[in-house]
C-alpha positions as a LaTeX table, in Angstrom:
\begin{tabular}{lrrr}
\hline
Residue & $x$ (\AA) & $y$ (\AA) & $z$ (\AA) \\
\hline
Unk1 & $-19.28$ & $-9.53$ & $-10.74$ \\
Unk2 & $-17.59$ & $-6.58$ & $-9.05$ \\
Unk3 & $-14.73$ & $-6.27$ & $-6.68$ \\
Unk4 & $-13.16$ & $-3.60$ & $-4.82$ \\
Unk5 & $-9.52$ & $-3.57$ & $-4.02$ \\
Unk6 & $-7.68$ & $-1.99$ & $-1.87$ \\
Unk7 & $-4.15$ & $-1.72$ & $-1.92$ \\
Unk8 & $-1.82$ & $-0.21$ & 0.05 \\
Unk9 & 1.71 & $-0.51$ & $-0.80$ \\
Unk10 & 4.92 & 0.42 & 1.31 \\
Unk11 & 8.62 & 0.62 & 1.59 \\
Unk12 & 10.36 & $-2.91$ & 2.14 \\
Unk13 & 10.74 & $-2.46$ & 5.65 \\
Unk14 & 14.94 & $-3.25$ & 5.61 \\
Unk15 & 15.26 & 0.39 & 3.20 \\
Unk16 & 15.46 & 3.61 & 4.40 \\
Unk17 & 12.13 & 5.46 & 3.83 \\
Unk18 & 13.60 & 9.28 & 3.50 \\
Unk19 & 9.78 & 10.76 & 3.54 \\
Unk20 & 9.15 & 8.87 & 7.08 \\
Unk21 & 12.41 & 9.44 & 8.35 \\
Unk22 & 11.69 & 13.65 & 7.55 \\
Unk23 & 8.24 & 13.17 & 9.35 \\
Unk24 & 9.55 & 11.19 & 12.08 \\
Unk25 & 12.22 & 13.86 & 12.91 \\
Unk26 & 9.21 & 16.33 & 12.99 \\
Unk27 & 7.18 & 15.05 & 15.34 \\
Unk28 & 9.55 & 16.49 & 18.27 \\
Unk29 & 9.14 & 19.53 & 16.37 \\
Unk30 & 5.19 & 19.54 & 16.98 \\
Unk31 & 5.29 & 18.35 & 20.72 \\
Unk32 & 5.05 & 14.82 & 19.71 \\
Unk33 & 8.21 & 13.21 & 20.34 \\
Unk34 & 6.39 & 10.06 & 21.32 \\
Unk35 & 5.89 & 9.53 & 17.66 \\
Unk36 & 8.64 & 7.95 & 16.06 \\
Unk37 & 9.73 & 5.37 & 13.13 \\
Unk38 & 7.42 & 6.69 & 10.80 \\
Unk39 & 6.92 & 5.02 & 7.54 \\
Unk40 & 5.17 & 6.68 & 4.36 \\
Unk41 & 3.78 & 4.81 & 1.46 \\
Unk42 & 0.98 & 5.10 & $-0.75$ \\
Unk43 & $-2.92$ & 3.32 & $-0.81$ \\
Unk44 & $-4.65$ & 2.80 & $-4.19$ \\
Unk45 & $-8.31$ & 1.95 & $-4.60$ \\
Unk46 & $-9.80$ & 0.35 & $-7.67$ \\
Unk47 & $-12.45$ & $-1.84$ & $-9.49$ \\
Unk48 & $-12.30$ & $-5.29$ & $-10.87$ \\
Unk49 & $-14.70$ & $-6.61$ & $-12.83$ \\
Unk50 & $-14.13$ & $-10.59$ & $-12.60$ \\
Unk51 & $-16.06$ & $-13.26$ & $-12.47$ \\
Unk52 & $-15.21$ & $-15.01$ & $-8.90$ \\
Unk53 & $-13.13$ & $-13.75$ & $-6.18$ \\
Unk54 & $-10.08$ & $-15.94$ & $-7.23$ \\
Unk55 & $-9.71$ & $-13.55$ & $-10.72$ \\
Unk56 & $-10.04$ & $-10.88$ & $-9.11$ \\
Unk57 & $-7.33$ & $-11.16$ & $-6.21$ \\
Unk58 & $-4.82$ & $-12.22$ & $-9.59$ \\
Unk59 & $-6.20$ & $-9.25$ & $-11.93$ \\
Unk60 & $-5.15$ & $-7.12$ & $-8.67$ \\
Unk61 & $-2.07$ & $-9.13$ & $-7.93$ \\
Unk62 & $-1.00$ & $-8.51$ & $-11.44$ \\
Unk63 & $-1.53$ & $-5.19$ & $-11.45$ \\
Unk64 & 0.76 & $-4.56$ & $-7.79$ \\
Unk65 & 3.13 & $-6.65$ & $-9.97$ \\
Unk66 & 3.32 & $-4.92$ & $-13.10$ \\
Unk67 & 2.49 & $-1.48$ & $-12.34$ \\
Unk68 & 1.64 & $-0.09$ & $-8.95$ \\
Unk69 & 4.43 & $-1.69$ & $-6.82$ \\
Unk70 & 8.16 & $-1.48$ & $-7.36$ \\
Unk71 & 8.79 & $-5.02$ & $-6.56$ \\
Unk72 & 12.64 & $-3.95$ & $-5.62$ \\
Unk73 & 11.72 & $-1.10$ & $-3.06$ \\
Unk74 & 8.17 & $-1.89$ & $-1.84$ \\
Unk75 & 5.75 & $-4.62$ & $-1.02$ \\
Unk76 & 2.02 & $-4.51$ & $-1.05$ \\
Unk77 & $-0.98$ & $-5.76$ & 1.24 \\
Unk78 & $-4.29$ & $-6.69$ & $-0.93$ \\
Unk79 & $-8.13$ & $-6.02$ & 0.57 \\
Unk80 & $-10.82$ & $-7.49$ & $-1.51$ \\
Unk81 & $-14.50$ & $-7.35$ & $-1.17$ \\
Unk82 & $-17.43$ & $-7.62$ & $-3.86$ \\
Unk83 & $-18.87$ & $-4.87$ & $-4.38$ \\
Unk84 & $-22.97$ & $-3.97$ & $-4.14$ \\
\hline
\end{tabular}
């Protein structure tokens, strides 16, 4: 079977995200000062080939772990759905 992930990963929310803080403080700059707290992170689509749902989420989880997250700065979210 196939399954699409998606991923998106982010800064853990007690650091300081320089990028967001930059954007935030650019809003007002562009007449949108009603934006603020701004956080930037990053969202990573893939394909699992597995052969239920359960080993796919832990292929993906894996991956987040081992590769595509920094566990110590950022956290991930994990959407799964089979694929036609």
């Amino acid at each position: 079977m196939k399954f699409k992930a998606e991923i998106n990963v982010m800064p853990l929310r007690t650091l300081l995200d320089p990028q967001g803080k930059a954007v935030t403080g650019s809003m007002k700059n562009i007449g949108l000062a009603e934006i603020h707290n701004v956080r930037i992170g990053k969202h990573i689509s893939l394909e699992i080939d597995a052969s239920n749902k359960e080993a796919a989420q832990k292929k993906t989880e894996e991956a987040c772990k081992k590769l595509l997250a920094n566990p110590i700065m950022e956290f991930f979210e994990i959407t799964l759905e089979e694929s036609k």
